[in-house]
Each structure stands twice: as C-alpha cells, then as structure tokens.
N, C-alpha and C positions, 0 to 999 in steps of 0.2 A: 504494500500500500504506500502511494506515495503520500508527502508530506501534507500538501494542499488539499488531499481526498481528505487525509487525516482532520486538519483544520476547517476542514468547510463541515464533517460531521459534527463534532464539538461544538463548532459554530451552533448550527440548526440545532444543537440540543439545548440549547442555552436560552432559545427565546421563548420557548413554553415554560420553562422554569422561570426566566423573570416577570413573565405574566404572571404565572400564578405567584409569585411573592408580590407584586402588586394587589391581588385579593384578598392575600392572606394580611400583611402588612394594614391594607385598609379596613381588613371586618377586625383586627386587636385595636387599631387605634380610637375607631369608633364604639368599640363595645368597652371600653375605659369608663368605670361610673362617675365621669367629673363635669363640668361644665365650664367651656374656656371664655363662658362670659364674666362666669364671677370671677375668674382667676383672671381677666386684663382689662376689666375698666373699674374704674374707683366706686366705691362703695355709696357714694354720694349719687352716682351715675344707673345705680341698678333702679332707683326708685322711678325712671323713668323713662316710660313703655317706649317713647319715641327713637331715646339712643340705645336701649337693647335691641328694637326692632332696625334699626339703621346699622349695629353691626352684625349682626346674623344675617341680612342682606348682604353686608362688604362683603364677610368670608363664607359666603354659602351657605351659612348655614340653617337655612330656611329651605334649604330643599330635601329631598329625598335621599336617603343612603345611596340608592342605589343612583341615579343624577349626578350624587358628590361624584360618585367613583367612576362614572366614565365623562364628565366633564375634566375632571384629575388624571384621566387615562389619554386621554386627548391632549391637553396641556402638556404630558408626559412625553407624548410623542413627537410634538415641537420643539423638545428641550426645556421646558418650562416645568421647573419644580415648585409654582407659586411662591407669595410673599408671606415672610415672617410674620406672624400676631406679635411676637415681643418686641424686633429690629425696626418692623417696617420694611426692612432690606427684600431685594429678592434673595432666595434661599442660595441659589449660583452663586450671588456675590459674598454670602455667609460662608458657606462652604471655601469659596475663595479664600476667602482671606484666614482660616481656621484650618484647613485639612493641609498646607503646606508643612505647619508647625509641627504637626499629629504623626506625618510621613517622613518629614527628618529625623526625629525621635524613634518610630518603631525602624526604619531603614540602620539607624546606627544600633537600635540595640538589636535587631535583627541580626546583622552582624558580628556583634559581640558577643551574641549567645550560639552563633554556626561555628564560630571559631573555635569557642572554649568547646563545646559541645562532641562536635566530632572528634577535638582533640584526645578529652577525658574520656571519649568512648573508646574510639581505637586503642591506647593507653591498657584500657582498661580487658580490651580483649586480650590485646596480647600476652598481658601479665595478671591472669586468671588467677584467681584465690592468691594474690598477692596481697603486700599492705597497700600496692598504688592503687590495684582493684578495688580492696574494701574504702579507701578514701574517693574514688571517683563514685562507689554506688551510697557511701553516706553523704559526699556533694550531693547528687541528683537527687536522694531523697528527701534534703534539707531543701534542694532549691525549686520541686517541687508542692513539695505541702506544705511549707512556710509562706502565710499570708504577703502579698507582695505590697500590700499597702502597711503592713509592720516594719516590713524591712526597709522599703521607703524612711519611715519614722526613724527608725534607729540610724541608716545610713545617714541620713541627714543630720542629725544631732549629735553623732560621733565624727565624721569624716569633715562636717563643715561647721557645725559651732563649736565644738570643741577642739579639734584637730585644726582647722584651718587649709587643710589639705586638698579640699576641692571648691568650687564656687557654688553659691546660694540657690535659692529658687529664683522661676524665670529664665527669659533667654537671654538677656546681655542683662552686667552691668547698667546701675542706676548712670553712670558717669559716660559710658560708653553709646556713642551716634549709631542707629542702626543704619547697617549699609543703602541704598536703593532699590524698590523693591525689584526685583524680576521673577526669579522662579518663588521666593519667601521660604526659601530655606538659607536661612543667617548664614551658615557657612559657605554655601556656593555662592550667597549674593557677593557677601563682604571680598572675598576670591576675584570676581568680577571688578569691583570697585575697587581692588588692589588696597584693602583696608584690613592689615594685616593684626591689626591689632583687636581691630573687631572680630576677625578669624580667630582668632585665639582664644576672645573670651569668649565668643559661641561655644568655640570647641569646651572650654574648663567648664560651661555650664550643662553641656550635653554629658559628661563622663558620668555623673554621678546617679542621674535617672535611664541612661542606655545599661549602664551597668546591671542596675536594680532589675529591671524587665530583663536585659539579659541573663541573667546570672536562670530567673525562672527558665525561659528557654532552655538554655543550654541545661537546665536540669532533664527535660524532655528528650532531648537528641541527644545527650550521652547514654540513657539507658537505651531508645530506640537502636542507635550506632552499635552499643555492644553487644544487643542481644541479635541483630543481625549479623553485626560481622563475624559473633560464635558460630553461628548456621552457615554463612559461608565458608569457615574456615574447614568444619567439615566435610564440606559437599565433596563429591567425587572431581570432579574438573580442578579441584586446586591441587589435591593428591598426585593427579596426573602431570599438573602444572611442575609442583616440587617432583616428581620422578624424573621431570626432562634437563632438570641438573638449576633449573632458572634458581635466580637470589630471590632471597625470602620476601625483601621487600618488594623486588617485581612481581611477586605469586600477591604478595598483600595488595598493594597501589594496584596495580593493571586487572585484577581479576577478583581476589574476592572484598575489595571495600568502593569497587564500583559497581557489584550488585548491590551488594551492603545499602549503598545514597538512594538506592530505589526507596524504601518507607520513609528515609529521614528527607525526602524531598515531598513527599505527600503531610507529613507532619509539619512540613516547614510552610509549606501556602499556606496552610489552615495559621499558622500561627501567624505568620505576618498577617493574616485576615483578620483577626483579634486586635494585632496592636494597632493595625489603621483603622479597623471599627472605634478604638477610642478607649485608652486605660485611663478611665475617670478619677477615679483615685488616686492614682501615680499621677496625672497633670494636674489634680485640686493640689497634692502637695508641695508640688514642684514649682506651683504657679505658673502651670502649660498652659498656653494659650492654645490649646488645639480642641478635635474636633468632639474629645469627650467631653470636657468643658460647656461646650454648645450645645452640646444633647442635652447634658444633666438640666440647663438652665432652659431648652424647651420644653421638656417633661416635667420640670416642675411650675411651666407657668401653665401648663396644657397646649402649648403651643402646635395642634396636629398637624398645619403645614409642613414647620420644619422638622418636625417627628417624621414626616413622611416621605419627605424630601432626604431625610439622613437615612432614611432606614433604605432608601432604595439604592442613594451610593455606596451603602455598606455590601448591598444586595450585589450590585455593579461589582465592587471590588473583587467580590469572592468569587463571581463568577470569571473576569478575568484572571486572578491568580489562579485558580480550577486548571483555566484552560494553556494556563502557562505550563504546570504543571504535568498536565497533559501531554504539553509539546516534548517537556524535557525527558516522558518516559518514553516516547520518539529514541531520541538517541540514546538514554540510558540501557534500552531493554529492545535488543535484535526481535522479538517476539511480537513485538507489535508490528515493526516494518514487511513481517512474513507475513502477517495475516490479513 
C-alpha cells in the first residue's frame, strides 16, 4: 500500500469521527444544569425581562437545541467557532492568542519527558533486576502516580523560593520586553528578534514547568520502553541477529528498540494530546497563560461558545496527532506497507 492510499484512508476516517464529536460535544454542553444568563450579566440586570430576553436573542439562545446545533455546525464549517460570552472576542482570536503558550510548554516538556523516558527505559532493559533497573521502575512509579499538580507545589517552592535555582511563574520576567509577536512562542519569537536575553529568560522560565509535566511522561514511556524492548529482546529475529556475529548494540539500535518505539509512539500522541488539550493546574500554578487557563475561566462562567469552540480544537488536535501517528507506523512497521 502506498503512502497516499495510506493517508487518504485515515483521512476519510476522520471526518465521521469529528462529526460525531460535534454531537457528542454539543448534547454534554447543553445538558450542563446551569444557566449562562445568570453566570454573565449582573444581578441588577436579571430583574429585567427586556435584557434577559435581548441576550438569549444575541447568543441563540432562544432557539431550539437542535437549531443551536446545526446553525453551530454551519458556522463550523466556514471556520467560524463563534464569539466568546466572557471576551467578547471571536473564539479564533482567543485561541490565538492562548494555545501558542499551551504548545511551547507541552512541545518542550514533551521533549523532556521522550528523552528521559526512553533513556530510563532502554537502561532499564538492558540491566534487568539490577539497582539501575529497580531505580528506573521506582522513577516511573513515583512519576507516574504522584499528583503532578503537588509536584508542581513542591518544585516551585524548593527549586525557586528557596533554592533560587530556576525562574518564577509566568513567561518572562516582570523587567524583561517580550519579543514581537509572530508564531507566540517566546523563544522562537525572541530568536527572530535577535533578543537574546529575552531567549534566555523564556528559556529559565520554561525549565521548571517542562520538567514537572515531563518528569510524569517520561514516567509512562520508561515502563512502556522497557516492557517492550524485554519482548523484543526475546523474539527470534534478534537471536538470529546476535548469531550472525553483528555488535550488541547494532542487534539493540537497528532491530529490537525500533520495534520497541512502535507503543511508545502511540502513547506518545495520546500524551502530547493531553498536554495541548491544556494542564490547568500546572498553568494556574505556573501562571501559564495558555489554553487550560481559558477553559477553566469559560467553564466557570458557562461560557458554551468557547466551551465548544475549545473542545473541538482539542477534538482537531487528537485527530491530527492520531493521524501523524499513523503515518509514523508507515515507516516504523514493514507490515503495514504489505498490506
């Protein structure tokens, strides 16, 4: 099968899956028992019929469930993810300016936790019931099931108020110009503008929350890594591999820890899918202006546009990573290109 057959099935499976997260999406936000009238005009403003009736006219909602959802599906289709109840803004240009920050964040701790991750794992297979073994599977165990909005707390109040060792919450310095915007990711702006000092403080302010998300990751993908690369280490093709005289580490690199990245690459979209969906917690502490940030503060005003509007790029997202995913088990796994 060639590549493009490949990409165009995946494609077409994609677009009855974002429909129906469009219905699913819209019958949870409407079946919410709240009303987004009392939660955004002033209490002075409820006593009268006129301007409750004038904004359930603005944002629709004087029509029919089912009206909302294909006037909203229409609009959808245009590009149009309506306007905020909280902002006023259009939802595009919220998103705009919030999901930059959100995606340099999960991209570096992304990063930081495939490094450490596969590192600890490979490690860890190689030297089976070892002490580096049992120290990589009590990492992964700590940095899975420890609350990551704890370790947040602690990181923070060890490494930067008391240690001095990394920089505060936020993205720059109070003292520090941010660069100009273009893509709104601090460090490739500052880069552009050749504002090396703004580079820098991005960067000491990214270390300490890339870390924290990473550290969970890479707790993921070191078990994933090592309980995989056991099974290949096993399999017959590598036996046969080490029979033909090849070095260990050519039998490990070239053969059994590139079957091995088959699961830790399916775990891996799913997880960058989480950290761009928005680590509310991690950016409330951090004082992240990203795109969890945005959420929490429409869900708690009831805001369903931008509820609907976020939940769909989240929807978007996962399905692109999905389909990246996809491609990569293309070249990772001969077995697909056969069939």
């Amino acid at each position: 099968m060639s590549l493009s057959v490949y990409f165009i099935r995946r494609l077409l499976l994609a677009i009855p899956l974002i429909l129906g997260i469009t219905v699913v999406s819209f019958i949870i936000a409407n079946a919410v028992p709240a009303d987004p009238i009392n939660a955004n005009l002033p209490q002075n403003a409820l006593n009268d019929p006129e301007l409750v009736e004038a904004f359930r006219q603005r944002w629709g909602l004087d029509r029919s469930p089912a009206e909302q959802y294909f006037v909203y599906l229409g609009n959808l289709l245009q590009g149009d993810l309506g306007v905020s109840i909280k902002t006023r803004n259009p939802i595009v240009d919220d998103i705009k300016q919030f999901l930059p920050a959100t995606m340099e964040l999960a991209t570096f701790s992304i990063v930081v936790g495939l490094v450490m991750g596969i590192s600890f794992g490979v490690i860890s297979a190689l030297r089976r019931n070892s002490f580096a073994d049992y120290a990589v599977r009590v990492f992964a165990l700590v940095g899975v099931s420890f609350p990551v909005f704890l370790l947040a707390l602690i990181a923070l109040t060890v490494f930067h108020a008391q240690l001095g060792w990394t920089a505060g919450p936020g993205r720059l310095s109070f003292l520090v110009s941010a660069p100009p915007r273009v893509t709104g990711w601090l460090t490739i702006d500052s880069l552009l503008a050749g504002q090396w000092e703004t580079f820098l403080d991005a960067l000491s302010h990214l270390i300490l929350p890339s870390t924290v998300l990473g550290g969970f990751v890479a707790g993921i993908i070191a078990r994933i890594t090592r309980s995989s690369l056991l099974e290949q280490l096993n399999a017959d093709y590598v036996r046969t591999a080490r029979s033909k005289g090849l070095h260990e580490w050519t039998v490990i690199q070239r053969h059994a820890l590139r079957n091995a990245l088959i699961p830790v690459v399916t775990i891996l979209g799913l997880l960058y899918g989480n950290l761009l969906a928005g680590a509310v917690l991690t950016e409330s502490i951090f004082a992240w202006p990203g795109l969890g940030r945005y959420v929490y503060r429409a869900s708690t005003s009831q805001d369903f546009p931008a509820i609907m509007g976020v939940s769909m790029l989240i929807a978007l997202i996962f399905v692109i990573i999905n389909l990246l995913v996809d491609i990569l088990y293309y070249f990772l796994d001969p077995r697909i290109r056969l069939n």
